[in-house]
N, C-alpha and C positions, 0 to 999 in steps of 0.2 A: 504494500500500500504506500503510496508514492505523497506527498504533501497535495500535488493537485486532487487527488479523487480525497484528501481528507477537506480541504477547501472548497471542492464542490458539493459536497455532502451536508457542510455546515451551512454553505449559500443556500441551499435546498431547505433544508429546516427552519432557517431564520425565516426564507420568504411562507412557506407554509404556515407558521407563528403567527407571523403581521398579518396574513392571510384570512387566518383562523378566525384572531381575536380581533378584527378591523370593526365587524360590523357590531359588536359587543362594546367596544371602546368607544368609536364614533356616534353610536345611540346614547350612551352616557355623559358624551362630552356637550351633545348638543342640548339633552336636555338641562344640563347642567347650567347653561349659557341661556337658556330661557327662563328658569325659575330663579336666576344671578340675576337678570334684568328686571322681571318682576317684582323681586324683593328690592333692588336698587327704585324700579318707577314706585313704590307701597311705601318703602323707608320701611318693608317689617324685616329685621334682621334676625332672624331666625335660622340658625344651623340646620338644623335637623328639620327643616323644613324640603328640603330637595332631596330628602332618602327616598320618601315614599316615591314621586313620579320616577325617578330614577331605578328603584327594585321594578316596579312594574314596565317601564319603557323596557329595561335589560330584559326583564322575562320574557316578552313580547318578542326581541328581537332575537331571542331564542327559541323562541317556537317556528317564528316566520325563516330563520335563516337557521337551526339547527340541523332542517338534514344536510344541507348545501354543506356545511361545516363539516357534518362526520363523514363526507364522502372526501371531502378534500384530505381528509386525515387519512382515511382507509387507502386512497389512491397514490398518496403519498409515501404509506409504508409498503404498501405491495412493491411500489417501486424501487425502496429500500432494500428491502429482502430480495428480490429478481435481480438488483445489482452488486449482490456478494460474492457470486462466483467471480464475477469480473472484476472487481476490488481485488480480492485476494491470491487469486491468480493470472 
């Protein structure tokens, strides 16, 4: 196993990662930035005011994008495992 196929291996996972958790992170962020402005237009400064829309927006966009997700994982490792022979010899 040579430094390039451990580098393409790691480029492969990292992008599969961002991949993954994109649409989980980006549903978060945006709700985040909506009930931050609301509280900012209200003046109500409450912490724990953005958990709730934010649990339930995440769950949401796990349901609507969870299979998409486990299949980028599943297709991901098949690939994995299908390129061991050739890694290692």
């Amino acid at each position: 196993m040579n430094s390039e196929a451990v580098l393409s291996i790691s480029q492969n996972a990292l992008e599969t990662a961002i991949m993954v958790s994109a649409p989980l992170l980006l549903t978060a962020l945006v709700i985040g930035l909506v009930v931050s402005i609301l509280q900012a237009a209200t003046q109500i400064n409450e912490a724990t005011l953005s958990f709730i829309p934010k649990l339930l927006g995440v769950f949401a966009a796990t349901v609507i994008a969870g299979p998409w997700m486990v299949q980028t994982l599943v297709d991901y490792m098949q690939r994995l495992f299908t390129s061991i022979p050739y890694v290692i010899g």
